[in-house]
C-alpha positions as CSV (number, residue, x, y, z in Angstrom):
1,X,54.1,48.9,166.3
2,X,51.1,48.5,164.2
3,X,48.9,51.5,162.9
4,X,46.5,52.6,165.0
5,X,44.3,55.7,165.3
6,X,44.8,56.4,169.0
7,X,48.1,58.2,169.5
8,X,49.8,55.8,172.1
9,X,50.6,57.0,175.3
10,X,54.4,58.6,175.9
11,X,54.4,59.8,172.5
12,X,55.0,63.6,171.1
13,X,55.0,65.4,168.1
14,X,58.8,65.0,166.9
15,X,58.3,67.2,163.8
16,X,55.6,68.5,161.4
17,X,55.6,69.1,156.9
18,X,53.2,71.2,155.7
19,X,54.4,72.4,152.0
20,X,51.7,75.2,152.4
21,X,53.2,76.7,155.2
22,X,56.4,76.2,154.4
23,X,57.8,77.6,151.1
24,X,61.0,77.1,151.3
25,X,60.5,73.2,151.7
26,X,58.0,73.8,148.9
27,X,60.3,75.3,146.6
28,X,63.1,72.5,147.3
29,X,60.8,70.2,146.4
30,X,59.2,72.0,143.3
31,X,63.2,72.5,142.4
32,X,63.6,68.8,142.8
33,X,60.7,68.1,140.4
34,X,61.9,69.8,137.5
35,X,65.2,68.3,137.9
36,X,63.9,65.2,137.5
37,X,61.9,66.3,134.7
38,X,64.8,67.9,132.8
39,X,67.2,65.2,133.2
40,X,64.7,62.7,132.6
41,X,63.9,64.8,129.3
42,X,67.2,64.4,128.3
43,X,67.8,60.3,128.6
44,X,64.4,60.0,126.4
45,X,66.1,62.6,124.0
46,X,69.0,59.8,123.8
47,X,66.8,56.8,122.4
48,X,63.9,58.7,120.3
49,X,64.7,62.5,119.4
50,X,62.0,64.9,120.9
51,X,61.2,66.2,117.8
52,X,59.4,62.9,116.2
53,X,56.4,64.1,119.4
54,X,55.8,67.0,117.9
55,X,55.9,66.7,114.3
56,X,52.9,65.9,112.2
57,X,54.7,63.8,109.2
58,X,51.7,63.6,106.9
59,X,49.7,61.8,110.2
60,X,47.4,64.6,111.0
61,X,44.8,63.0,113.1
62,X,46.8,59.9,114.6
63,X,49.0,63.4,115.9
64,X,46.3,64.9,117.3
65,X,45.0,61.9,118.9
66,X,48.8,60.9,120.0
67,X,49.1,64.8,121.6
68,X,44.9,64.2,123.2
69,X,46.2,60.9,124.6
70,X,49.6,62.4,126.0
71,X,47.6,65.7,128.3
72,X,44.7,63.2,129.0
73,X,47.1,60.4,130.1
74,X,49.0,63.1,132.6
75,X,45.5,64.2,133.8
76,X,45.0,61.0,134.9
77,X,48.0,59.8,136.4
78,X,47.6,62.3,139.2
79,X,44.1,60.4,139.9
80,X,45.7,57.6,139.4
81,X,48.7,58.3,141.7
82,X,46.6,59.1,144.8
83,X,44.4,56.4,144.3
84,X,47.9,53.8,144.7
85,X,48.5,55.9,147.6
86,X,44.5,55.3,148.8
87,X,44.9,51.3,148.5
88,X,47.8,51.1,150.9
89,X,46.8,53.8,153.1
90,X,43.2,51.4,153.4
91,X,45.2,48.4,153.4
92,X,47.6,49.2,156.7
93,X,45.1,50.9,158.2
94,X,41.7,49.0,157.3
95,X,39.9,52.3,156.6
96,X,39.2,54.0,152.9
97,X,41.6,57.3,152.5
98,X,40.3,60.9,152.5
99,X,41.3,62.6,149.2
100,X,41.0,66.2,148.5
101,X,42.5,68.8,146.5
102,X,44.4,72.0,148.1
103,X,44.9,74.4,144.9
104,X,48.2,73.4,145.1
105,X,48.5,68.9,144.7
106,X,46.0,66.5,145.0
107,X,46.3,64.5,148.2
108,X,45.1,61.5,149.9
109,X,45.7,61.2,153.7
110,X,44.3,59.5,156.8
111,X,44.0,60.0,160.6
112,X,45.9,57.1,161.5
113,X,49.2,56.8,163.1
114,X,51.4,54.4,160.2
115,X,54.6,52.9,161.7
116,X,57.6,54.0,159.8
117,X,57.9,50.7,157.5
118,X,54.1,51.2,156.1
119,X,54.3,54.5,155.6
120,X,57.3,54.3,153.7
121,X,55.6,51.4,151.4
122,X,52.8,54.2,150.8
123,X,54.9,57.1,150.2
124,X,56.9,55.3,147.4
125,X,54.3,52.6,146.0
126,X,52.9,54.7,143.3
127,X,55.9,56.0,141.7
128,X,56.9,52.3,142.0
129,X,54.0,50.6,140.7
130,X,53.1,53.1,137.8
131,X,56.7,53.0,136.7
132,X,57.3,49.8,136.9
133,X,54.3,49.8,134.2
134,X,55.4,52.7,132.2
135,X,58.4,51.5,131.7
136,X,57.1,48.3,130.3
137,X,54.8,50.2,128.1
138,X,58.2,52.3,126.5
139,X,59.7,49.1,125.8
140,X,56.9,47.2,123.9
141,X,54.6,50.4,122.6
142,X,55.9,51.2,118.8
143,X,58.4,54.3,118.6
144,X,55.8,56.8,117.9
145,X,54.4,56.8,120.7
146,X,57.4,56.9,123.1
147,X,57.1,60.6,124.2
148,X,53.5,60.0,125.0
149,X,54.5,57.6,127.6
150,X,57.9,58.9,128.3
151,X,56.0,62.1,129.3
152,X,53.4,60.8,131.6
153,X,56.5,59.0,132.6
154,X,58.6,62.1,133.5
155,X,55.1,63.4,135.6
156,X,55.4,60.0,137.4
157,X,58.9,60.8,138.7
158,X,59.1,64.5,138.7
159,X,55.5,64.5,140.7
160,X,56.7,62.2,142.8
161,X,59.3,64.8,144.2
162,X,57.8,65.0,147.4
163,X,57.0,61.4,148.0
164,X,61.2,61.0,147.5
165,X,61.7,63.7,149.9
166,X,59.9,62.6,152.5
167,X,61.2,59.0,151.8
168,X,64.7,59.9,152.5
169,X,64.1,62.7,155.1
170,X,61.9,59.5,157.1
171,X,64.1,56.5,156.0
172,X,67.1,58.3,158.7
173,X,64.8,58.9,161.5
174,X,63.9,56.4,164.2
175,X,62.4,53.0,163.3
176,X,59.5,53.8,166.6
177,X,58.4,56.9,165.1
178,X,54.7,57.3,164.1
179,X,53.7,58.9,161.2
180,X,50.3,61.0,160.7
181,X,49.3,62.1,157.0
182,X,46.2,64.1,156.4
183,X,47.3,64.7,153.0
184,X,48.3,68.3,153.7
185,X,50.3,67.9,156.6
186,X,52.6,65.0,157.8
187,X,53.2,65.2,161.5
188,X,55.7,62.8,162.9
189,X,55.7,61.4,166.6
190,X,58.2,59.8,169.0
191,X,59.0,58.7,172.4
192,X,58.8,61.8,174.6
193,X,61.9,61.4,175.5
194,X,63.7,61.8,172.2
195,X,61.2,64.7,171.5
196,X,62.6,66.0,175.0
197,X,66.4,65.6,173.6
198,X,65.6,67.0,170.2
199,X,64.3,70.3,171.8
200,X,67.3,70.5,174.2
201,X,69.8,70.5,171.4
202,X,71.4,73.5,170.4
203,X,70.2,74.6,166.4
């Protein structure tokens, strides 16, 4: 099924995610984040020690700019992250994305209904694309400036917690199941009748 904006008939809501309202999922994910981080942390410490960001060595102003570049480049990423997300959001759908900001994450999010193929292509594409580029930058950028990208890196992956989550969580379910994503809430839809099923089953 193709996206569309019109929920199609004989469809119900299978299941909702709201981070906000749920903070217990929230603090899974949060969890999963700095894992990521950490572990991440480590491997970098295993090429280029994690000292060499932090020390000055006679270099006072490239550090500064090095440590300006490093906050700035993280700032940006999360722009940079929802706008990925925006591009294939507008590209399945054929209209722009809404972004916002809820205190908590940026966000950006649509009113159409994505098939479960497309909407896993937009979950994972930026933590794809910008570390597919990242990565390339570690390799060919000159040692001193390793932990500058490796930490914008680490943001990448570790802010990507929830993307992965809802990746595998959506990857099991159904391949008919539409998927609506204002940003803050992801509700999922299926045939009535597996709604039906799911609500006689036993917790």
């Amino acid at each position: 099924m193709k996206t569309c904006f019109t929920l199609p008939a004989g469809y119900a809501e299978l299941r909702q995610i709201d981070l906000q309202k749920d903070p217990r999922l929230a603090l899974v994910v949060n969890a999963l984040g700095i894992c990521i981080f950490v572990f991440g942390a480590f491997i970098g410490q295993l090429f280029v020690p994690l000292h060499t960001f932090y020390s000055v060595s006679g270099e006072t102003v490239l550090y500064f700019v090095r440590l300006a570049a490093t906050f700035g480049g993280i700032i940006l990423y999360i722009f940079l992250h929802e706008f990925v997300h925006g591009i294939f959001i507008k590209h399945y759908s054929g209209q722009k994305a809404e972004y916002g900001y809820t205190g908590m994450y940026a966000y950006a999010g649509s009113k159409a209904y994505f098939n479960k193929n497309n909407y896993l292509v937009i979950a994972l594409a930026p933590v794809v694309l910008w570390g597919t580029v990242l990565t390339v930058l570690l390799i060919l950028l000159p040692e001193y400036w390793f932990w500058t990208v490796c930490l914008i890196q680490l943001s990448n992956l570790s802010g990507a917690a929830g993307d992965l989550y809802v990746f595998w969580t959506f990857s099991r379910l159904p391949e008919d199941i539409l998927i609506q994503d204002t940003g803050v809430t992801m509700t999922i839809y299926a045939p009535a009748r597996r709604t039906d099923r799911t609500a006689d089953t036993p917790a």
